[in-house]
BAFI-3210 file (N, C-alpha, C; in Angstrom, 3 decimals, decimal comma, padded with zeros to 6 digits):
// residues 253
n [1|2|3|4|5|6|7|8|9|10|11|12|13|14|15|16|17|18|19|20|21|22|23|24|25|26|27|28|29|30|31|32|33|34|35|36|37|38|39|40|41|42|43|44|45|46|47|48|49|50|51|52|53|54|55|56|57|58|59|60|61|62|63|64|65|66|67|68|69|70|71|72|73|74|75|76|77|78|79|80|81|82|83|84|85|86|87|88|89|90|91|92|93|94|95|96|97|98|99|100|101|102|103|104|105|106|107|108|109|110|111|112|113|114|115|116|117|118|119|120|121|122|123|124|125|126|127|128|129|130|131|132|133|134|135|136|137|138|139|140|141|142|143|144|145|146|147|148|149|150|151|152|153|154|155|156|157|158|159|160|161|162|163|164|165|166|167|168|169|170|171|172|173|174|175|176|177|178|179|180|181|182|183|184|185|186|187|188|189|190|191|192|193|194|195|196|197|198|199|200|201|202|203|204|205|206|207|208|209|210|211|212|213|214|215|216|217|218|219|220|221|222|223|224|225|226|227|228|229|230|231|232|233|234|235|236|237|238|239|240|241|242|243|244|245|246|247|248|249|250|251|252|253]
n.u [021,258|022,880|024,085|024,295|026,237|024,551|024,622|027,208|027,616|027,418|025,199|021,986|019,642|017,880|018,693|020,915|020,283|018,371|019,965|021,570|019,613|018,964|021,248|020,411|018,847|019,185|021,157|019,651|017,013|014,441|012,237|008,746|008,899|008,233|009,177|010,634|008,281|007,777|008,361|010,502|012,477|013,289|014,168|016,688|018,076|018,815|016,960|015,113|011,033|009,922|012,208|012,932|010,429|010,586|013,058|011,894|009,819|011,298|012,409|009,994|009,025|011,479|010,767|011,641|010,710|007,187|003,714|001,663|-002,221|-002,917|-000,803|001,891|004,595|006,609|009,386|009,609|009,113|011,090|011,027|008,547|009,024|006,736|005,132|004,438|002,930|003,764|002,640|001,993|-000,042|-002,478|-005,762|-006,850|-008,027|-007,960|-006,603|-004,863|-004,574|-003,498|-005,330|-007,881|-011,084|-013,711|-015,145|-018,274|-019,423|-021,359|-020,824|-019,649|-016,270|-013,067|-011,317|-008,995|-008,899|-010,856|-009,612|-007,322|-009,312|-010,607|-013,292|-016,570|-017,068|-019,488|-019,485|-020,618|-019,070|-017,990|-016,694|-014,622|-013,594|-010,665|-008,295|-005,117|-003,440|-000,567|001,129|-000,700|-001,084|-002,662|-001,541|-002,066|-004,289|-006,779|-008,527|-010,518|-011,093|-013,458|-014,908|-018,512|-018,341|-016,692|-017,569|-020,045|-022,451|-023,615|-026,096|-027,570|-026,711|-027,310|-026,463|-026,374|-024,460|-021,605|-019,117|-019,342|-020,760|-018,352|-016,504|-018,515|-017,968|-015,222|-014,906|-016,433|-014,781|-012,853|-013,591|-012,768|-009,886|-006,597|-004,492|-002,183|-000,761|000,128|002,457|002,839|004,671|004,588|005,452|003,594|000,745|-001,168|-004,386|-007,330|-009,332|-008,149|-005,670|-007,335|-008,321|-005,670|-004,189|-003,117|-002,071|-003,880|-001,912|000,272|003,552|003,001|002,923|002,260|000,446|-000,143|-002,141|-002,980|-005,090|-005,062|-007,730|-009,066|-007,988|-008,094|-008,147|-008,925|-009,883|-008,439|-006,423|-005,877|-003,597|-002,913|000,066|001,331|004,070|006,192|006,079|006,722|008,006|008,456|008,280|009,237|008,488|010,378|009,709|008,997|009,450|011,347|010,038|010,559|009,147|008,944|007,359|006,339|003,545|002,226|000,671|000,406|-003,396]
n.v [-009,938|-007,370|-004,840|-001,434|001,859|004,755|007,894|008,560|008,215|010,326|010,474|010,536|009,181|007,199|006,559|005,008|003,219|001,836|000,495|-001,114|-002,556|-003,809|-005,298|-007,235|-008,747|-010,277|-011,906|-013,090|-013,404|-014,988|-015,408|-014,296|-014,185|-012,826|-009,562|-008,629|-006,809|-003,156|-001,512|-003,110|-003,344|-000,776|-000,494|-002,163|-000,852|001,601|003,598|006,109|005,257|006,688|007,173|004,233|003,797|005,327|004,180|001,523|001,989|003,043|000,329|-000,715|000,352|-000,030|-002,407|-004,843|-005,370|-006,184|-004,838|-006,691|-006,922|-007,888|-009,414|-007,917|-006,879|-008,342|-010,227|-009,024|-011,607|-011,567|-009,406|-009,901|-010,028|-007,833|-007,647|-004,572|-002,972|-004,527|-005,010|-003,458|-003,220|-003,945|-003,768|-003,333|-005,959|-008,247|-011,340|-012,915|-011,337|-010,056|-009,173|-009,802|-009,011|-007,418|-005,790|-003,281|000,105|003,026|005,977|009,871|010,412|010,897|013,782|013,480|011,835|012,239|014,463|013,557|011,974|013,984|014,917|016,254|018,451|016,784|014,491|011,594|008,397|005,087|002,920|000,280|-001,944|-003,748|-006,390|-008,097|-010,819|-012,366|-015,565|-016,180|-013,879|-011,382|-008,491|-006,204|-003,348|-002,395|000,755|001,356|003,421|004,784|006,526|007,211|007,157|006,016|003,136|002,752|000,800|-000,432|-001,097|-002,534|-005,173|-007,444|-007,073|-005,513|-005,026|-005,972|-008,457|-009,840|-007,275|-005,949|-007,244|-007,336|-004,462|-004,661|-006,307|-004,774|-002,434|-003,259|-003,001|-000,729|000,832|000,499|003,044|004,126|004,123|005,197|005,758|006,347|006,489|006,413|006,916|006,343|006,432|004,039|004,047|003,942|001,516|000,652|-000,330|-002,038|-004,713|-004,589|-006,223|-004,493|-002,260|001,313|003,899|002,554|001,752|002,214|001,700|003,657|003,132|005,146|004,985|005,609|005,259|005,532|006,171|006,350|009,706|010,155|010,640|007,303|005,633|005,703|004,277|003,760|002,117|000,411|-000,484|-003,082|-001,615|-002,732|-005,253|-005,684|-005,217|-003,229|-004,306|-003,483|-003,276|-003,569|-001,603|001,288|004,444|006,069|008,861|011,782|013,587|016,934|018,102|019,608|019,824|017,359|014,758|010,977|009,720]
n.w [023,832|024,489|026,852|026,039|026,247|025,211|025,481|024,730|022,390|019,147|016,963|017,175|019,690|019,223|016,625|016,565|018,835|016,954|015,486|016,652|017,764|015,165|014,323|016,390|016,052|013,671|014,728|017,247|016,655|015,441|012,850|012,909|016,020|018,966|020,768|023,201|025,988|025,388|027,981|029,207|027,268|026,654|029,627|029,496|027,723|028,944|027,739|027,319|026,730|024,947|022,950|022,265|021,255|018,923|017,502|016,800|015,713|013,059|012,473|011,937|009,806|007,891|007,336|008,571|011,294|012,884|014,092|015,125|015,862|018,972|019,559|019,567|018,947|016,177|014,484|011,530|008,579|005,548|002,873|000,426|-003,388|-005,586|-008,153|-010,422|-012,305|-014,680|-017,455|-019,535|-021,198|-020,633|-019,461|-015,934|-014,076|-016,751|-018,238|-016,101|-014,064|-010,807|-008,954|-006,937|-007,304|-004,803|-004,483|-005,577|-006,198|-006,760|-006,484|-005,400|-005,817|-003,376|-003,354|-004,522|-006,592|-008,091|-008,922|-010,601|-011,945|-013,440|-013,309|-012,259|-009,554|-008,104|-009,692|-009,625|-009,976|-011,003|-008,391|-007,747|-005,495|-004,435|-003,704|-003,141|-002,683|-001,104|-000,839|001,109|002,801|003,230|000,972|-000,411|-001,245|-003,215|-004,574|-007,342|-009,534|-012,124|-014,247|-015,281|-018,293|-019,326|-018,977|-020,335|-020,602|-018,747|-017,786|-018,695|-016,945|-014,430|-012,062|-008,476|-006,637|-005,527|-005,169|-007,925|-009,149|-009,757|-011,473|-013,413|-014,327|-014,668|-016,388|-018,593|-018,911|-020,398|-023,393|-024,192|-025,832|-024,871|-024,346|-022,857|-019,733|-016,504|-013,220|-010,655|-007,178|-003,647|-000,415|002,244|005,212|006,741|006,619|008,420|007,255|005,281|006,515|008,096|006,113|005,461|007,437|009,400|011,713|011,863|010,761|009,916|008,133|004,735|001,142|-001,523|-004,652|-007,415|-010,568|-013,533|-016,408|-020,009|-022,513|-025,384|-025,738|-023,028|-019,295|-018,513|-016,078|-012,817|-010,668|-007,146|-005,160|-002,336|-001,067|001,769|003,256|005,217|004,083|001,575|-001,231|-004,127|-007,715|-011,354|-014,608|-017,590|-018,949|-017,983|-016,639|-014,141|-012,331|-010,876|-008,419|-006,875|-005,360|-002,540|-001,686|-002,432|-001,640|-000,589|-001,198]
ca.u [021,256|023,552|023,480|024,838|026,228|024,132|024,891|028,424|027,366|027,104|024,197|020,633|020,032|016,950|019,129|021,713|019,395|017,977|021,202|021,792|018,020|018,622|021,827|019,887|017,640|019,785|021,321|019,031|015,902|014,160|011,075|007,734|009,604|007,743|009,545|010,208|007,528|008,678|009,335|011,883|013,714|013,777|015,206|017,612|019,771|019,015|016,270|013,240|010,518|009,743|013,380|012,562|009,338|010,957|013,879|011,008|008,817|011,825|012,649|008,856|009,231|012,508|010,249|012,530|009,221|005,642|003,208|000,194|-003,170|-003,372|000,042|002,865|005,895|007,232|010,697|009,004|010,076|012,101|009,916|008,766|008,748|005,322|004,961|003,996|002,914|004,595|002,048|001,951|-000,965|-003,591|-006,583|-007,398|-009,120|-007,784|-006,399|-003,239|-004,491|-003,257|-005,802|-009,437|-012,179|-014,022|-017,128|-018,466|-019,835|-021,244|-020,312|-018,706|-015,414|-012,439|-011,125|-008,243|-009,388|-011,601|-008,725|-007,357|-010,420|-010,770|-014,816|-017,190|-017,254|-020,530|-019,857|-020,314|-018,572|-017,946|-015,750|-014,657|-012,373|-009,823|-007,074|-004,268|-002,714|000,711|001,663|-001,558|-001,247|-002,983|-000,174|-002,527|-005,883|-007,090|-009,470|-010,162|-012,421|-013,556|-016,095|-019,770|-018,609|-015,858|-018,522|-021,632|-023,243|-023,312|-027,261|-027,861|-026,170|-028,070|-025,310|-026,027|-023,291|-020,644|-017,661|-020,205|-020,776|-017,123|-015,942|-018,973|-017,552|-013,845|-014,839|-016,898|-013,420|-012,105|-014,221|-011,906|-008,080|-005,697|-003,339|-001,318|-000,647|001,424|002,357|003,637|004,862|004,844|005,224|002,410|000,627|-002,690|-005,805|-008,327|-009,749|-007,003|-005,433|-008,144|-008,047|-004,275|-004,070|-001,857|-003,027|-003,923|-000,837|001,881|003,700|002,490|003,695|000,645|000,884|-001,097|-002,176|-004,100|-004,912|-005,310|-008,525|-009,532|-007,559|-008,847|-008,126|-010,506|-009,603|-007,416|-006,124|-005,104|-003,274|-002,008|000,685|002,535|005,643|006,759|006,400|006,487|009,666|007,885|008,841|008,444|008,602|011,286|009,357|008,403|010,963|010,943|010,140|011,246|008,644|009,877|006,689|006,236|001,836|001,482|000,397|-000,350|-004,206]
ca.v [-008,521|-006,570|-003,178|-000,563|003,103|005,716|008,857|008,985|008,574|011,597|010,209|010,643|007,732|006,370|006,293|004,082|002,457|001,297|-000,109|-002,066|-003,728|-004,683|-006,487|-008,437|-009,165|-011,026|-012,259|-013,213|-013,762|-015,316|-014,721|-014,381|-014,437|-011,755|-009,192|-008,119|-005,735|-001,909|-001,473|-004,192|-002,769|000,584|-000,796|-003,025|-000,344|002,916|005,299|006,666|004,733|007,373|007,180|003,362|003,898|005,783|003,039|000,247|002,619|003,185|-000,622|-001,280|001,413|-000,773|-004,039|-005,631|-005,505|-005,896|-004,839|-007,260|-007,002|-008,502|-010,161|-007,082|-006,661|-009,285|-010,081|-009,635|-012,011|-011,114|-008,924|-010,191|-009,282|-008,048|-007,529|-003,266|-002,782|-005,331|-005,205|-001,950|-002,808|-004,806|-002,933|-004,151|-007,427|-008,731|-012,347|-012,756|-010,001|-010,960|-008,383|-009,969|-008,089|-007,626|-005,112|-001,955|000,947|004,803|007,685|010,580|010,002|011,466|014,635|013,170|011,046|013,227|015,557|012,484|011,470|015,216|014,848|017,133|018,111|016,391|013,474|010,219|007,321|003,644|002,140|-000,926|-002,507|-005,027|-006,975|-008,669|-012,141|-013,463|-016,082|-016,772|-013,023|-009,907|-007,535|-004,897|-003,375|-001,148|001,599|001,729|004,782|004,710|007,405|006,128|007,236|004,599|001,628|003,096|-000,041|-001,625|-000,453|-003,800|-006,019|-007,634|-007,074|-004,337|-004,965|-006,927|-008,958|-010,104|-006,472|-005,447|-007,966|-006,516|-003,219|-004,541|-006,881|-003,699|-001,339|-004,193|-002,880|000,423|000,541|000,925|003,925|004,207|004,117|005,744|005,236|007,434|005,737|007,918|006,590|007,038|005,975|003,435|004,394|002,679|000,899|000,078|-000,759|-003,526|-004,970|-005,383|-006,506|-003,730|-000,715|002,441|004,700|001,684|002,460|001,850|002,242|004,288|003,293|005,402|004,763|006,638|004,447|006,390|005,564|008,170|010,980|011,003|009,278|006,569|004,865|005,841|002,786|004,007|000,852|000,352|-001,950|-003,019|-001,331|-003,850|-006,957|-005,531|-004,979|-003,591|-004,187|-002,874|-003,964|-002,754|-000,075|002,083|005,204|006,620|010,142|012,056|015,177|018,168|018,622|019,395|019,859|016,263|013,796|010,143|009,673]
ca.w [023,506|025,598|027,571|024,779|026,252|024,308|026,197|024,316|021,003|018,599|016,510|017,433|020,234|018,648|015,396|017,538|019,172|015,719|014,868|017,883|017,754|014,144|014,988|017,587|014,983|012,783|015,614|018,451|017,308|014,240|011,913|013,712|017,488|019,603|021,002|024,475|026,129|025,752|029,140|029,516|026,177|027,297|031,134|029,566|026,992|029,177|027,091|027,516|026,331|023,486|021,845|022,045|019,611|017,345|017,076|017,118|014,665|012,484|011,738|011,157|008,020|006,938|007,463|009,638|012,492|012,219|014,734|015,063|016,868|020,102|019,679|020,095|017,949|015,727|013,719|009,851|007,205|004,210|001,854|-001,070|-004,090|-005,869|-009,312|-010,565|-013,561|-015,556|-018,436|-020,087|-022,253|-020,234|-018,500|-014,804|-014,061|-017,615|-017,785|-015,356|-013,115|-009,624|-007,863|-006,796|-006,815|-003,393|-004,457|-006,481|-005,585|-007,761|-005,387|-005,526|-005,443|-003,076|-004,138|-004,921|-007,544|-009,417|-009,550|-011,413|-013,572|-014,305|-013,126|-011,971|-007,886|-007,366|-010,507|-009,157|-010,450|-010,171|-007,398|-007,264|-004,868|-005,019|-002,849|-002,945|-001,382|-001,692|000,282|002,038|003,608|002,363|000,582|-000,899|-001,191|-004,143|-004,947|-009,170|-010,090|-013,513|-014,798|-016,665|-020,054|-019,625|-018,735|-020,528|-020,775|-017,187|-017,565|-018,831|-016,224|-013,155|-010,982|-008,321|-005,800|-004,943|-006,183|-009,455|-010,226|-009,799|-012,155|-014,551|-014,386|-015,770|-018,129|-019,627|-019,020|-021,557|-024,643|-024,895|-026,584|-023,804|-024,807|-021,993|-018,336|-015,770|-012,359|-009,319|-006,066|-002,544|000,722|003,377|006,695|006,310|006,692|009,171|006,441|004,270|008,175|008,771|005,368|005,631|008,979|009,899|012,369|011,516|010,616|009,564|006,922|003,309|-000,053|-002,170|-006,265|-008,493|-011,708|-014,637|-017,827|-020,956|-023,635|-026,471|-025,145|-022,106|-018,254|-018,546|-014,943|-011,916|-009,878|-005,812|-004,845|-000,955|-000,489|002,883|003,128|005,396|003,523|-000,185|-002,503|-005,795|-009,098|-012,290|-016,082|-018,119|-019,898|-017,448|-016,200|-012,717|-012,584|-009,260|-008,170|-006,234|-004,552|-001,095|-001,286|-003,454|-001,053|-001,006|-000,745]
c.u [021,877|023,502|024,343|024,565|026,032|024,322|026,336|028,343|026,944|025,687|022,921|020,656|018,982|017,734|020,344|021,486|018,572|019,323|021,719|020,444|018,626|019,663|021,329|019,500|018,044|020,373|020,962|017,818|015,005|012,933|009,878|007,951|009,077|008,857|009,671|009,429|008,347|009,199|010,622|012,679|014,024|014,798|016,436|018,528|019,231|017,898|015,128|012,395|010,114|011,038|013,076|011,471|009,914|012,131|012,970|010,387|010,160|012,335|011,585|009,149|010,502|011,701|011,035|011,196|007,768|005,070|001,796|-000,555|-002,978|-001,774|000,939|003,781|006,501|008,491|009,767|009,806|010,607|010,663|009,810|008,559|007,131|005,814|004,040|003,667|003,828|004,083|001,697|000,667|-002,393|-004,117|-006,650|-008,540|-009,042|-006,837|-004,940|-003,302|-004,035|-004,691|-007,293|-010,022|-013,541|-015,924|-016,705|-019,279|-019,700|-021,433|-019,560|-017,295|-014,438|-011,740|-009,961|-007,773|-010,604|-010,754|-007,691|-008,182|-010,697|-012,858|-015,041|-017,061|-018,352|-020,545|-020,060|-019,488|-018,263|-016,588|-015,554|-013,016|-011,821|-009,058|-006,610|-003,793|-001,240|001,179|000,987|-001,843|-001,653|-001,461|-000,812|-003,592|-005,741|-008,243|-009,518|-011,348|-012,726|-015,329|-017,163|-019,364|-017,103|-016,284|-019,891|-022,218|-023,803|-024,993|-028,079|-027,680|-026,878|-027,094|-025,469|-024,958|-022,648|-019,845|-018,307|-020,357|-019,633|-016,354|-016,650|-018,032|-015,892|-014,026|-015,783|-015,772|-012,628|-012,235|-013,162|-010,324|-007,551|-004,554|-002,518|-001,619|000,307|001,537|003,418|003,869|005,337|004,723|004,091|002,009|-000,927|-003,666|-006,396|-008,541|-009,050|-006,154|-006,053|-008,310|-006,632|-003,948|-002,817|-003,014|-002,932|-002,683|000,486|002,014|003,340|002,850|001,518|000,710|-000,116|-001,161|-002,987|-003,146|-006,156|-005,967|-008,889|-009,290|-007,986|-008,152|-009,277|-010,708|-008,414|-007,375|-005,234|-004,707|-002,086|-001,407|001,334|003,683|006,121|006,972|006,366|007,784|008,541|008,981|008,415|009,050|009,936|011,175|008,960|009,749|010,297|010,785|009,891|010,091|009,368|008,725|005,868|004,523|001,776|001,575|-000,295|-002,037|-005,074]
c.v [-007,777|-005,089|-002,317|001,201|003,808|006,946|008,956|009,056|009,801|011,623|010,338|009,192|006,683|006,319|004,925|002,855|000,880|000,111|-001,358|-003,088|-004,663|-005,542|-007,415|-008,844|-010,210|-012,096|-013,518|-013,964|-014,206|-015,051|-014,765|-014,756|-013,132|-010,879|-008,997|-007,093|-004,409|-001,202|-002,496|-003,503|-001,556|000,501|-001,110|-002,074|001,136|003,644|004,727|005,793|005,225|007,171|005,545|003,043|004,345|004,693|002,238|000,794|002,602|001,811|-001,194|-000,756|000,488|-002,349|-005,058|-006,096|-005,678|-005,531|-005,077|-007,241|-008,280|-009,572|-009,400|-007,197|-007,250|-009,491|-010,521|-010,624|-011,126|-010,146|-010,103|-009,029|-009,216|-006,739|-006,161|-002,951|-003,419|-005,990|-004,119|-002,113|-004,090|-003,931|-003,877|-004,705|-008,092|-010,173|-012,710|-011,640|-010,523|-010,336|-009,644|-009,115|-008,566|-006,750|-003,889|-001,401|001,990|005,827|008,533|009,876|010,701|012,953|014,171|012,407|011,962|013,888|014,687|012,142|013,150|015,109|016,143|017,345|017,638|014,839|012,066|009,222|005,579|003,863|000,879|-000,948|-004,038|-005,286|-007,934|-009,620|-012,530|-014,249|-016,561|-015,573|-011,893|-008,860|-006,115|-004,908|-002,017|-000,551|002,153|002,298|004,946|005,641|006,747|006,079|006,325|003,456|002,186|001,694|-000,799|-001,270|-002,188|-005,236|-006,023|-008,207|-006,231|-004,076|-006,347|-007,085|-008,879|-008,302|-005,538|-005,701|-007,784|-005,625|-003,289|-005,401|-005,279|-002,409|-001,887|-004,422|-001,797|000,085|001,224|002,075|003,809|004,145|004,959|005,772|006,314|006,337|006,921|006,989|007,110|006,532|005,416|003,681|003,415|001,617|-000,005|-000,920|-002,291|-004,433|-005,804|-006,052|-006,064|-002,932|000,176|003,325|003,601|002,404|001,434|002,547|002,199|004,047|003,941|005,490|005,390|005,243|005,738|005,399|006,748|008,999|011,247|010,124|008,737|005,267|005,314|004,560|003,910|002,616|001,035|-000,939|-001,924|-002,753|-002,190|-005,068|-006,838|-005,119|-004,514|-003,864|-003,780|-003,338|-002,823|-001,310|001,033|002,527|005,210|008,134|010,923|013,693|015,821|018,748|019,080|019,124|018,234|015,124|012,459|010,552|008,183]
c.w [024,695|025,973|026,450|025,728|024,950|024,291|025,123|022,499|019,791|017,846|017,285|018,349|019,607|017,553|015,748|018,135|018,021|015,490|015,416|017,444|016,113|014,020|015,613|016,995|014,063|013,812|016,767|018,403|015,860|013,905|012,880|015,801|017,864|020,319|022,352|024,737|025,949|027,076|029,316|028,501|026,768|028,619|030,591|028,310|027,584|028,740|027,398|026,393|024,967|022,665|021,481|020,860|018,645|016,886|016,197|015,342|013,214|011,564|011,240|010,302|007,363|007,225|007,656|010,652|012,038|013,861|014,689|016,211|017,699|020,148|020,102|018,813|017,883|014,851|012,632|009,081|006,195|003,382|000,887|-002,441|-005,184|-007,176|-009,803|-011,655|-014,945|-017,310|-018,583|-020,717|-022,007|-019,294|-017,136|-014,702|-015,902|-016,865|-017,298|-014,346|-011,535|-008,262|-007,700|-006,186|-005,760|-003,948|-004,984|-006,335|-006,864|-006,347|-005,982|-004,634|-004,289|-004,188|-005,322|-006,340|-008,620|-009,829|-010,551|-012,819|-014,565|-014,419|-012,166|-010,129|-007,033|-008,413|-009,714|-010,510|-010,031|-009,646|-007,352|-006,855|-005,040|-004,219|-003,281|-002,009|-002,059|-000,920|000,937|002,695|002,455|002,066|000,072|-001,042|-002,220|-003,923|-006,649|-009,193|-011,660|-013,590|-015,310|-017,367|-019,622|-019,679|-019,051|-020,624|-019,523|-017,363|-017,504|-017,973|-014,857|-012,493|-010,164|-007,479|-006,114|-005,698|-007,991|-010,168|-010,488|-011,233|-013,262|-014,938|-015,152|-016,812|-019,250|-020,164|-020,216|-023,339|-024,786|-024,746|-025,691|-024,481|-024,156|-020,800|-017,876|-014,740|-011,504|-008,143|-004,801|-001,146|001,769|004,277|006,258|007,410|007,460|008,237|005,751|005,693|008,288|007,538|004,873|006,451|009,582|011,202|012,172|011,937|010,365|008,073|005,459|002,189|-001,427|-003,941|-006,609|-009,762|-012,645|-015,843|-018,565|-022,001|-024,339|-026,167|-024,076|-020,298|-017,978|-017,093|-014,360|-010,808|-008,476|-005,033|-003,289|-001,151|000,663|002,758|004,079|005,270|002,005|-000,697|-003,680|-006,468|-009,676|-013,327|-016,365|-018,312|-019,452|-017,160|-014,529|-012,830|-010,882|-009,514|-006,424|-005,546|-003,402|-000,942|-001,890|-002,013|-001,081|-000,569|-000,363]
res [x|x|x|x|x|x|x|x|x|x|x|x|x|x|x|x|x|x|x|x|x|x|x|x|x|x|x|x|x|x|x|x|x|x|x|x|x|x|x|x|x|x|x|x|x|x|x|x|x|x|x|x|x|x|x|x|x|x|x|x|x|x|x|x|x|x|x|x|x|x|x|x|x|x|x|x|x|x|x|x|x|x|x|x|x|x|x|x|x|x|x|x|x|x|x|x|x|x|x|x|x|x|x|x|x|x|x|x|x|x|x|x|x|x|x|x|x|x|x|x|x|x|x|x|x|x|x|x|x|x|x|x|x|x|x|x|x|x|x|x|x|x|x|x|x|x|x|x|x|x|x|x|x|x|x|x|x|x|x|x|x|x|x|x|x|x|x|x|x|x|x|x|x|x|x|x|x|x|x|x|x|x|x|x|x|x|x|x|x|x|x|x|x|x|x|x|x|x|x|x|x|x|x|x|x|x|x|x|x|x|x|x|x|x|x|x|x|x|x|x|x|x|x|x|x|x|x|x|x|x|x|x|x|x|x|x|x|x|x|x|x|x|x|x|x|x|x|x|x|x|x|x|x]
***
């Protein structure tokens, strides 16, 4: 990797900078190969250690990099690709689901999600969570909110936590006629939680799916699904469109 004048360039130098690293990258240094410390990069092409992050930060978001605990900053593999809604007319946790369910929880939900289910500002509802493996490595972690009057029956089931009463909770989502679905996609920054789960660190970037499934006129389940934006490609089934919003307040949650 050689010394690169930045000073003459018209472009932004962290944008330059970027450009240069990901040459090396192809280059220099192969899949899981640690990086040099950020002082040494910064010494060895000239800039300030901050234009350096934002380079660094900029090829994690194109998942070229990863940055793992207690190890430093690695050359990512190739994405893969992970499969988005490719069944228009199967509820979650039906047979072929790729998610496993982790545990289930009645709380009030985030705002975000009621403003979704269209529930009350004190309703509780079930939670259950879910994750994703491909490969041997975590790729995603869900949050599926589903109202009572979608699972009136769970009354009966000696399940009160965990995976067992998660996996209640969708085989009971599996009694009502799926109408429809629909799905938004928004880029965003992970959450502690979602963070330690993935085995990213809090604020990498992540790709946010959300989902609303439609039963008797109504949304009878919202799916908040994190995936790694640096090791994920989605896809999606034929039948679905893309639909582009224009709105600056809508934020992943």
């Amino acid at each position: 990797m050689g010394t690169t004048q930045l000073d003459t360039v018209p472009e932004p130098k962290y944008w330059h900078l970027r450009t240069v690293l990901s040459e090396a990258l192809d280059s220099e240094f192969s899949v899981g190969e640690i990086l040099p410390n950020e002082r040494d990069l910064a010494a060895r092409f000239g800039v300030a250690r901050a234009t350096l992050r934002q380079a660094l930060e900029q090829l994690e978001l194109e998942g070229r990099l990863q940055r793992r605990r207690g190890v430093g900053t690695t050359v990512a593999p190739p994405r893969m690709g992970v499969a988005v809604g490719s069944e228009q007319h199967a509820w979650p946790g039906a047979t072929g689901d790729a998610w496993q369910p982790v545990d289930c929880t009645v709380a009030v939900p985030p705002t975000a999600a009621a403003d979704i289910l269209e529930t009350g500002p004190e309703e509780q509802v079930h939670t259950v969570r879910r994750s994703r493996v491909t490969h041997g490595q975590p790729v995603a972690a869900e949050l599926l909110y589903l109202p009572v009057s979608s699972v009136p029956d769970l009354s009966a089931i000696d399940a009160p936590s965990g995976a067992a009463r998660a996996r209640a909770v969708l085989r009971e989502l599996q009694r009502l006629v799926l109408e429809g679905r629909d799905s938004a996609v928004e880029l965003g920054s992970a959450r502690a939680d979602d963070a330690k789960e993935l085995d990213r660190l809090p604020g990498a970037p992540v790709l946010v799916v959300t989902t609303r499934f439609y039963a008797e006129g109504r949304t009878a389940a919202a799916s908040i699904a994190t995936y790694r934006a640096d090791t994920c490609r989605l896809t999606f089934g034929d039948t679905g469109g893309v639909e582009i919003h224009h709105d600056p307040e809508r934020r992943a949650s």
